[in-house]
N, C-alpha and C positions, 0 to 999 in steps of 0.2 A: 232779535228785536221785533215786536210787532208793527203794525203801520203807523199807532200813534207814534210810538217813541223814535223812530224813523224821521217824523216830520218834525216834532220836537228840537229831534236833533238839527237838522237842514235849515229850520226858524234860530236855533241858536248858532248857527255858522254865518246865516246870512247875518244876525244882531251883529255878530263881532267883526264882518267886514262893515255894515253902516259905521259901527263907532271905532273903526280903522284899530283893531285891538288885535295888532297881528302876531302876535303870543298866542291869542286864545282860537284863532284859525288855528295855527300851526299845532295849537294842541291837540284840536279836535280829529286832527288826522292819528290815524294807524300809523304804528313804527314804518311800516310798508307801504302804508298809501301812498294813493298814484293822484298825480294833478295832471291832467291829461287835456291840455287846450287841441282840441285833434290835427291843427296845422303844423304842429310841433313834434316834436321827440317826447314822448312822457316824463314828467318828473318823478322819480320811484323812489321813495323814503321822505318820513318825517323832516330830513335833514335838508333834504332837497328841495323841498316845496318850501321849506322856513326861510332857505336862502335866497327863493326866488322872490316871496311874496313880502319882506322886508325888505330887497329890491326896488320893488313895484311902492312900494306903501312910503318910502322914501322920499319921496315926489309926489307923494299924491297929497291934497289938500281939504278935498272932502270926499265923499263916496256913499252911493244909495243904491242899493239894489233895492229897484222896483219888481215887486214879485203881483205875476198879474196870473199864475196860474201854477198849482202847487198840488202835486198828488203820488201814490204811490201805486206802480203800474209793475206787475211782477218781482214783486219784493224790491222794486230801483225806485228811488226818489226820482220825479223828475220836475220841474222847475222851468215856467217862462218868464221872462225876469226884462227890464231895462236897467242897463247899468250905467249910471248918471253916478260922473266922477269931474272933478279938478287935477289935474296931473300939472307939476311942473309949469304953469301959468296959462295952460289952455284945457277948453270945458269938450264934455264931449258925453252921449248919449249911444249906447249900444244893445240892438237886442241881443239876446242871448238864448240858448236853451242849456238848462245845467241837466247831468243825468248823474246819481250821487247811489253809492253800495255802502252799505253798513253794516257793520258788525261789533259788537260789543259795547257799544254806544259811540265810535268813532267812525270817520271815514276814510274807507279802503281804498276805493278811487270817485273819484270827479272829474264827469269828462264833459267839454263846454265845448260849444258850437255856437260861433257866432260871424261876422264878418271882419277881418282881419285889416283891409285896409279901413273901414268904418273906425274900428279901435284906434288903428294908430293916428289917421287925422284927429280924433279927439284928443291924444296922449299931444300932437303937434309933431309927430315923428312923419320925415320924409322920406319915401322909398319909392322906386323904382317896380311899379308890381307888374312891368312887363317879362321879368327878367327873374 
């Protein structure tokens, strides 16, 4: 894939999270793709990111990824984004930076760095982050 069809691609992943069309994320990934939030354990297969992010989309009631900087940096998509979302009755704003691999016109992996307890007070999830 060259750089255009790379971002192409990354504008059509972010479209189908704004319009919560989580069939068509899910598609977009490789049989193998990786979703990789880096505080976590990888997600590794098409099958595993669909179950998470059906999960997630569950509860969620609206969703924007604000993309405020968007380019390709040694063949990697990378992505600075605010994710302005509705979850389960509470609002919430996160920066983010996505880093996105492509091959064949899908995604291999997707690895996001962002802050963790920021997220979950938006989601309204209470935790413990000394511990």
């Amino acid at each position: 894939m060259n750089d255009q069809e790379k971002l192409d691609l990354a504008q059509t992943m972010f479209a189908a999270w704004d319009a919560m069309d989580w069939d068509a994320v899910t598609d977009l990934f490789a049989e193998n793709g990786v979703l990789h939030s880096v505080m976590h354990e990888p997600l590794v297969g098409k099958d595993a990111v669909g179950e998470r992010i059906a999960l997630l989309g569950s509860k969620a009631t609206s969703m924007k990824l604000q993309i405020e900087a968007l380019g390709v940096i040694g063949g990697r998509v990378f992505v600075q984004r605010v994710d302005v979302f509705d979850f389960d009755g509470n609002h919430g704003e996160v920066p983010v930076v996505g880093i996105m691999s492509m091959e064949d016109g899908k995604v291999t992996e997707w690895l996001e760095y962002y802050d963790r307890p920021t997220l979950l007070a938006g989601m309204g999830i209470k935790e413990d982050f000394g511990h």
